[in-house]
Every structure is written in C-alpha cells, then in structure tokens.
C-alpha atoms as an extended CHARMM CRD file, in Angstrom:
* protein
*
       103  EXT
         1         1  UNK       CA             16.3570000000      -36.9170000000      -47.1880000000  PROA      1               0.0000000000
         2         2  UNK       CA             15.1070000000      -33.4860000000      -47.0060000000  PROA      2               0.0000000000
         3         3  UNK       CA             11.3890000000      -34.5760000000      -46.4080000000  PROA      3               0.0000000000
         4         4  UNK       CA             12.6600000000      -36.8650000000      -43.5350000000  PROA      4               0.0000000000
         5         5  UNK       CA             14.5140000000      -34.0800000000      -41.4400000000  PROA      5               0.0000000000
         6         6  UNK       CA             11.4760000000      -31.7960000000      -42.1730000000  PROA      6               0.0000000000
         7         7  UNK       CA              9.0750000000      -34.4110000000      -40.8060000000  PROA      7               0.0000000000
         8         8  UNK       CA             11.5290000000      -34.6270000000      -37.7410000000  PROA      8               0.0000000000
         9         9  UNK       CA             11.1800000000      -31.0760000000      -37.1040000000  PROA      9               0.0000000000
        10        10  UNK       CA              7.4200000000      -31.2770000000      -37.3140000000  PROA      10              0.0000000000
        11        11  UNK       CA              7.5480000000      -33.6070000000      -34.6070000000  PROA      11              0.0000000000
        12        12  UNK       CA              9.7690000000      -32.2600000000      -32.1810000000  PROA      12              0.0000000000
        13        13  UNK       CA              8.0810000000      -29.0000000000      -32.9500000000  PROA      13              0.0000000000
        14        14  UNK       CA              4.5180000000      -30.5660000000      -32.0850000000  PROA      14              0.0000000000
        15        15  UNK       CA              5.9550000000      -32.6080000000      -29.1620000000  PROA      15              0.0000000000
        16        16  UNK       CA              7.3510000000      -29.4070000000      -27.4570000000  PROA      16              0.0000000000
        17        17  UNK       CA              3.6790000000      -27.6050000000      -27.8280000000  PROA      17              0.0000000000
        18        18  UNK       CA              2.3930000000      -30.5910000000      -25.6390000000  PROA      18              0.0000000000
        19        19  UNK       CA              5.5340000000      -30.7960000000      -23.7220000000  PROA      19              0.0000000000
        20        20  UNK       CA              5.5690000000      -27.0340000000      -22.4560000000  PROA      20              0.0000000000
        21        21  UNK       CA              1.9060000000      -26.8840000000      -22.4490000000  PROA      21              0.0000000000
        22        22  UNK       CA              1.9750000000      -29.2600000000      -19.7340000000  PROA      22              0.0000000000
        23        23  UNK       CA              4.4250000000      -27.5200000000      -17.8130000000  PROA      23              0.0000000000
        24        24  UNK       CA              3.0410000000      -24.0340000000      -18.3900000000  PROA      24              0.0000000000
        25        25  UNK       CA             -0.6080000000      -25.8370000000      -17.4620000000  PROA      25              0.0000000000
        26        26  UNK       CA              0.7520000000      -27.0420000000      -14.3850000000  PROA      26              0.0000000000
        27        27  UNK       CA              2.4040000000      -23.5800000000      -13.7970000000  PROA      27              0.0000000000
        28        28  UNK       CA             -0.9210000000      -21.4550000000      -14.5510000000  PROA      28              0.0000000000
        29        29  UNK       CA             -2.5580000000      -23.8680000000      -12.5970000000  PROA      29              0.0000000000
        30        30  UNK       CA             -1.0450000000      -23.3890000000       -9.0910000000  PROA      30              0.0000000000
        31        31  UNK       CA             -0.4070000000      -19.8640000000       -9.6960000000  PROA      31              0.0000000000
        32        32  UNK       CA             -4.3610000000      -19.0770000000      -10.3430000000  PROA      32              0.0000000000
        33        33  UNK       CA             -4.3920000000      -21.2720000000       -6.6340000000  PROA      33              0.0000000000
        34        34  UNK       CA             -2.0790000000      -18.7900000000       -5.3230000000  PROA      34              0.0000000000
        35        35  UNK       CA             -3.5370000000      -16.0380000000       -6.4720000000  PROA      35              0.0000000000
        36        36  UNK       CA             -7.2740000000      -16.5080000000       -7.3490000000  PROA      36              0.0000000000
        37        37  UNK       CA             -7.9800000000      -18.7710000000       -4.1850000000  PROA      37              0.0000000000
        38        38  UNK       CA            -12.0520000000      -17.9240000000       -4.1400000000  PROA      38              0.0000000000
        39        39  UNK       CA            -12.2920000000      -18.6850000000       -8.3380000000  PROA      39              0.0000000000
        40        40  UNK       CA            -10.2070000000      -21.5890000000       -8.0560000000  PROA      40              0.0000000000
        41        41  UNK       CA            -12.7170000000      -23.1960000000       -5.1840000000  PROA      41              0.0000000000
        42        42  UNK       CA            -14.9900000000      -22.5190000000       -8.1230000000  PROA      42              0.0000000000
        43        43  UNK       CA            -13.4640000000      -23.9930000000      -10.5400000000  PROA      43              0.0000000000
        44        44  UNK       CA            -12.7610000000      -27.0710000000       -8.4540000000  PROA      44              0.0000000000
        45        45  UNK       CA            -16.6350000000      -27.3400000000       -7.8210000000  PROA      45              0.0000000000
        46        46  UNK       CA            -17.0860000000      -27.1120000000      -11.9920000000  PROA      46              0.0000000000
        47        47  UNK       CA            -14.7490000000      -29.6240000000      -11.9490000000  PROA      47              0.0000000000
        48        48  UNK       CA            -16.6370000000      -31.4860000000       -9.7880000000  PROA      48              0.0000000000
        49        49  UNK       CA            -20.4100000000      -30.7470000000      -11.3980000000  PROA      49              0.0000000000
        50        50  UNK       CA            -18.3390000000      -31.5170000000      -15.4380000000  PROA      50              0.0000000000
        51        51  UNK       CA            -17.4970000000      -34.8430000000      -13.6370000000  PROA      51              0.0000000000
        52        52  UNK       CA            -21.0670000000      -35.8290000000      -12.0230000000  PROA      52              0.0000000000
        53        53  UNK       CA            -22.3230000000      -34.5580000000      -15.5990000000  PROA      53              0.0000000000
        54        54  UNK       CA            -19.8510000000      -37.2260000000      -17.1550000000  PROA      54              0.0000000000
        55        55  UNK       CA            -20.0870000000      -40.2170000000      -14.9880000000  PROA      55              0.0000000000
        56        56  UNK       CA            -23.8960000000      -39.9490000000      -15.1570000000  PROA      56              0.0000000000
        57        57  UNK       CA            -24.4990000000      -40.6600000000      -18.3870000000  PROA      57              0.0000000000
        58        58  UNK       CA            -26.6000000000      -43.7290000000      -19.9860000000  PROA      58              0.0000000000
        59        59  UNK       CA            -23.3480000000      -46.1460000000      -19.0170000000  PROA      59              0.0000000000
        60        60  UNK       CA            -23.8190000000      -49.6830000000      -17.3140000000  PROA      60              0.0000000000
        61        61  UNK       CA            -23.1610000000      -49.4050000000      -13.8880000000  PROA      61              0.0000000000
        62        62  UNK       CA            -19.6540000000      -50.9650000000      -14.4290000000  PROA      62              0.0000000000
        63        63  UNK       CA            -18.5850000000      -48.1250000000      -16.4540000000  PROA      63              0.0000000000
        64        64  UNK       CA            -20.1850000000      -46.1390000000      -14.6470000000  PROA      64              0.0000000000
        65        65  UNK       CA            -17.4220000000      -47.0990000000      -11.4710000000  PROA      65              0.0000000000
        66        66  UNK       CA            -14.7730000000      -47.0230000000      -13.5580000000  PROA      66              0.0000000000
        67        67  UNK       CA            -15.1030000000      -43.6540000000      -15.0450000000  PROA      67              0.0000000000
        68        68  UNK       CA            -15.8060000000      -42.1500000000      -11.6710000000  PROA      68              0.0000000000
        69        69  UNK       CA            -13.1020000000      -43.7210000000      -10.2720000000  PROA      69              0.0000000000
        70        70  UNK       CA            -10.4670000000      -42.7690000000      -12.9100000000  PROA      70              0.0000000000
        71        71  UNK       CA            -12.0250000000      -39.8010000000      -13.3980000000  PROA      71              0.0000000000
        72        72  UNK       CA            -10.8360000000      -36.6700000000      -10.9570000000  PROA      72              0.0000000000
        73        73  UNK       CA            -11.2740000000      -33.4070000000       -9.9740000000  PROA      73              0.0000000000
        74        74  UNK       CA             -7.8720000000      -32.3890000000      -10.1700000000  PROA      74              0.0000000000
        75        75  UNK       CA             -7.3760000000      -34.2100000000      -13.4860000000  PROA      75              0.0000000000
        76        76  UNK       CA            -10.1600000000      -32.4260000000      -15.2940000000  PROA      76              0.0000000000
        77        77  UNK       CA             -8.7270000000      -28.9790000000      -13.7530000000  PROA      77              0.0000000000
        78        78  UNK       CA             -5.2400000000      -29.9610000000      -15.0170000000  PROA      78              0.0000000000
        79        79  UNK       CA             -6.9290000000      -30.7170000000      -18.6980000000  PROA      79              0.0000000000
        80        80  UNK       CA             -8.2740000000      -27.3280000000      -18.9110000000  PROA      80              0.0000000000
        81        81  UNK       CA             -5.4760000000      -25.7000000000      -17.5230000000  PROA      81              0.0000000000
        82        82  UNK       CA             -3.2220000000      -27.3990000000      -20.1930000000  PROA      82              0.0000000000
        83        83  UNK       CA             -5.5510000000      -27.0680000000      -22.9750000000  PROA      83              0.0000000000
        84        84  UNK       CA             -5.9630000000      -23.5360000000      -22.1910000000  PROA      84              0.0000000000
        85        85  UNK       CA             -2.1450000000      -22.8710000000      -22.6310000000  PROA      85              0.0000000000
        86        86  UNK       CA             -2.3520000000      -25.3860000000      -25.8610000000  PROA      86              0.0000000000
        87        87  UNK       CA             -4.2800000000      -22.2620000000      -27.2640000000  PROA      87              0.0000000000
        88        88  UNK       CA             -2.0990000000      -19.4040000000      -26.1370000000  PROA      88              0.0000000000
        89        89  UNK       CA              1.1500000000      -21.2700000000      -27.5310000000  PROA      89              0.0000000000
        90        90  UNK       CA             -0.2840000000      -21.8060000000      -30.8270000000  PROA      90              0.0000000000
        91        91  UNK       CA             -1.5070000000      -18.2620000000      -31.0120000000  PROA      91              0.0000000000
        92        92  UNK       CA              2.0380000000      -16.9310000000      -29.7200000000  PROA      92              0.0000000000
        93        93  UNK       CA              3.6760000000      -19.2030000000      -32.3250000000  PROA      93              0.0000000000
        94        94  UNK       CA              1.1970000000      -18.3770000000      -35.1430000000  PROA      94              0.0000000000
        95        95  UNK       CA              2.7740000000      -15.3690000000      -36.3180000000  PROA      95              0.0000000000
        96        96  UNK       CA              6.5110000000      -17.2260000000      -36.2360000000  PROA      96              0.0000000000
        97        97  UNK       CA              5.0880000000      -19.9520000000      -38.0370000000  PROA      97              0.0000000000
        98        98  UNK       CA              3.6690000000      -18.2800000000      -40.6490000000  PROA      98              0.0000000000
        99        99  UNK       CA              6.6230000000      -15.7510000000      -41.0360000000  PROA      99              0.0000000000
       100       100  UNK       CA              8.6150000000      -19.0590000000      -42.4160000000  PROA      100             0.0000000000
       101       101  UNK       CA              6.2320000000      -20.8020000000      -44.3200000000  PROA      101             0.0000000000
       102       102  UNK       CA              6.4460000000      -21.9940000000      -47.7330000000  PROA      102             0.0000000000
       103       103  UNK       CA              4.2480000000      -19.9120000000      -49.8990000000  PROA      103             0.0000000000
C-alpha cells in the first residue's frame, strides 16, 4: 500500500514540474516580449533559422511539408521557454528534494 501512495506522489510531483513549467514558460515568455522586445525579435529569427535547419534535412519532400507545416516559430520559442523553466524548477526543488530523501 505504501509503495502505491509513494508512486502517486511521484507522479503528481512530476506532473506539476511539467504543469507549472508550462505556465511559468508561457509567463517568461511574454514577459522577455515585454521587456526584451529587440532580443526577443532575435530569438524569433533563431526560431526561425532552428526551423529552416530542421525542415531541411535529408526528408522526402512529403515530410518535408509536413514538418514545416506543423512545425512553428512560436512553438519552438514556447519549447525553449518551457524547457528553460524545466531546469530552474528542478534546480529550485533540488535542495527540497534531497533534504527528504531516503538515505
């Protein structure tokens, strides 16, 4: 029984990382807009060079279409964004996390 509630805890504690990563992405994302307008065009061109760089690759011309057409600016922006704050939640919860711990 114990094992069970533990594994449920595991997963509502990973689901939350992705969960408020996303949200804190999406946060960090239009605040660096707000703020950082100039570095945020740049970013958007990256975006837009990471995307070229992707869709270009030795597909078939069919996959080629799909990826670029599934395949967005915005969406590779919003990836980095949320895999950026991915990184600073785990190192903020780090510490906690290791503070209860079994041995």
């Amino acid at each position: 029984m114990f094992s069970k509630s533990m594994m449920t805890v595991r997963f509502i504690g990973s689901f939350s990382n992705v969960f408020f990563s996303l949200i804190l992405g999406v946060i960090a994302m239009g605040l660096f807009w707000v703020y950082f307008p100039d570095e945020f065009v740049h970013l958007q061109r990256s975006a837009s060079t990471v995307r070229d760089w992707i869709a270009a690759r030795a597909w078939s011309t069919r996959t080629e279409s799909i990826i670029r057409f599934l395949l967005e600016d915005r969406q590779l922006l919003l990836i980095s964004f949320v895999l950026a704050m991915r990184l600073v939640l785990s190192l903020l919860f780090l510490p906690i996390r290791a503070l209860f711990s079994r041995g």
